[in-house]
C-alpha positions as CSV (number, residue, x, y, z in Angstrom):
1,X,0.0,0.0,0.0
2,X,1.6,3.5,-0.9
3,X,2.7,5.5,2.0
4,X,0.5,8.6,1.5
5,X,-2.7,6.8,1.7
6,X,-1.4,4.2,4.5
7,X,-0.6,7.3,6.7
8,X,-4.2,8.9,5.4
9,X,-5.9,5.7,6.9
10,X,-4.0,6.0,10.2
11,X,-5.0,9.5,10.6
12,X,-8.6,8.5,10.0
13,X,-8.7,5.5,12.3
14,X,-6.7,7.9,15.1
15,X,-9.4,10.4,15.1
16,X,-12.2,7.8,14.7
17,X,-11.9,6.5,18.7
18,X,-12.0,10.5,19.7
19,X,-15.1,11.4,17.4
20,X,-17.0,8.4,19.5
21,X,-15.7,9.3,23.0
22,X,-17.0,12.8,22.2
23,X,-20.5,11.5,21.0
24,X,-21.0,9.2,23.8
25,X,-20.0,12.5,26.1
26,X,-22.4,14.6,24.4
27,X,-25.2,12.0,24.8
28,X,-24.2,11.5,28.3
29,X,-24.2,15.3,29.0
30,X,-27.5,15.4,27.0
31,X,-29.5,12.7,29.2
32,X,-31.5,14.5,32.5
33,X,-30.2,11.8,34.6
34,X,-26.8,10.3,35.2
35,X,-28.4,6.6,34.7
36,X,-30.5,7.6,31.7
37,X,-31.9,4.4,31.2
38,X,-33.0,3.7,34.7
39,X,-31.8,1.6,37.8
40,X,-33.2,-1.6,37.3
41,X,-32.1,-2.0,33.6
42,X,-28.3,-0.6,34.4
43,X,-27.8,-3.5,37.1
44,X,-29.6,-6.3,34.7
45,X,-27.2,-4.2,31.6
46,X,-24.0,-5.2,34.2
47,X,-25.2,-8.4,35.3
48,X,-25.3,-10.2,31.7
49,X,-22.1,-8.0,31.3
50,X,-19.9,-9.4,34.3
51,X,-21.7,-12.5,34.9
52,X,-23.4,-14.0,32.0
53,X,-20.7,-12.9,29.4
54,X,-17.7,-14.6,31.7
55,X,-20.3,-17.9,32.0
56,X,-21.1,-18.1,28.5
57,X,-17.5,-17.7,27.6
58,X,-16.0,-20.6,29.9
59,X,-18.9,-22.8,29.0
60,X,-18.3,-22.4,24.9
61,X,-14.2,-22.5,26.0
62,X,-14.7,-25.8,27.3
63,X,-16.8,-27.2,24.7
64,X,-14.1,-26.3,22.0
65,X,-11.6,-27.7,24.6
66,X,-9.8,-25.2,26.2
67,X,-8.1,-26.1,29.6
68,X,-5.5,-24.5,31.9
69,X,-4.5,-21.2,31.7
70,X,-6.1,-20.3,28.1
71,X,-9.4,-21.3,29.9
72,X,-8.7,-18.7,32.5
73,X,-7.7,-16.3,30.4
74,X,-10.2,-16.7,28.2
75,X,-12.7,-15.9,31.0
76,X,-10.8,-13.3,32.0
77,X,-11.1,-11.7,28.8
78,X,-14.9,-11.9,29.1
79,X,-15.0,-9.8,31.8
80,X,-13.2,-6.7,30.4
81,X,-15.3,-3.9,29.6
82,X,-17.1,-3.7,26.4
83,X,-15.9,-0.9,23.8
84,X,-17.1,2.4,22.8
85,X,-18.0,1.2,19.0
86,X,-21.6,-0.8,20.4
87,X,-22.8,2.6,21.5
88,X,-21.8,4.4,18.2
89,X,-24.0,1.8,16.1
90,X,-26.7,2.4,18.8
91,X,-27.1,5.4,18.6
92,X,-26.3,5.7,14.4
93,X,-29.4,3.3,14.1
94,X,-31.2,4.6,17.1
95,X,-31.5,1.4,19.4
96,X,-31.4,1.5,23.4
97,X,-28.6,4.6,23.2
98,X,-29.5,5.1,26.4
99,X,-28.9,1.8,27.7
100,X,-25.5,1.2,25.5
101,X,-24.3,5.1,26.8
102,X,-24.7,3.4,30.8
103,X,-23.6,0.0,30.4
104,X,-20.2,1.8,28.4
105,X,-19.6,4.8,31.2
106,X,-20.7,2.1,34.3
107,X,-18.9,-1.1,32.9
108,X,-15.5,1.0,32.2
109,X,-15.8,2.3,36.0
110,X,-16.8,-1.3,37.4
111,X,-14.8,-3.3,35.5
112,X,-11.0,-3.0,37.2
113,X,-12.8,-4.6,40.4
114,X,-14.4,-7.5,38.6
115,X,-11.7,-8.2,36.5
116,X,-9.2,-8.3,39.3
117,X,-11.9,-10.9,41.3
118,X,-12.0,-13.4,38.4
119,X,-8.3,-12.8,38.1
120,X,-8.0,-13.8,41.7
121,X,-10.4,-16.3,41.7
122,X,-9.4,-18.3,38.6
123,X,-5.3,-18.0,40.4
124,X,-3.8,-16.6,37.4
């Protein structure tokens, strides 16, 4: 691929993570409340987050025979915090903004803990 238009792309995917922090920032800062889709569906949001995604991930890790420490890791990995680019499409198509804007703000804030329990739990 030429230079000029390798570095064009790299400028373009650079700026693209900033554009989408601002817009979920401007949603945020748009909602009347802090939790703008409510209480009840935040904690159900972070529950199938942190606990049903790290389930579902050791139970199909297992099935494809993963053992040991990939297993763990795998797990693990499950639990991290889910990226900024679910919210974008959200909101683009106009589907449960609000709830993708919480779970994105509330699962970057929460997720250092629950990683660092599944990390200690799992003895990695």
């Amino acid at each position: 691929m030429p230079k000029i238009l390798e570095e064009s792309i790299k400028i373009l995917s650079d700026a693209g993570l900033g554009m989408a922090m601002f817009s979920l920032g401007l949603f945020m800062a748009l909602q009347p409340k802090i939790i703008a889709c409510g209480n009840t569906v935040a904690s159900f949001a972070m529950a199938v987050r942190f606990l049903t995604g790290p389930a579902v991930m050791a139970a199909a890790s297992i099935a494809v025979g993963l053992r040991g420490t990939l297993l763990h890791v795998a797990i693990v990995q499950a639990a991290l915090p889910q990226g900024i680019v679910p919210f974008v499409f959200a909101k683009e198509y106009n589907v449960h903004p609000a709830i993708l804007s919480t779970a994105v703000i509330f699962g970057m804030l929460i997720a250092l803990p629950i990683t660092l329990v599944y990390y200690i739990l799992l003895g990695l």
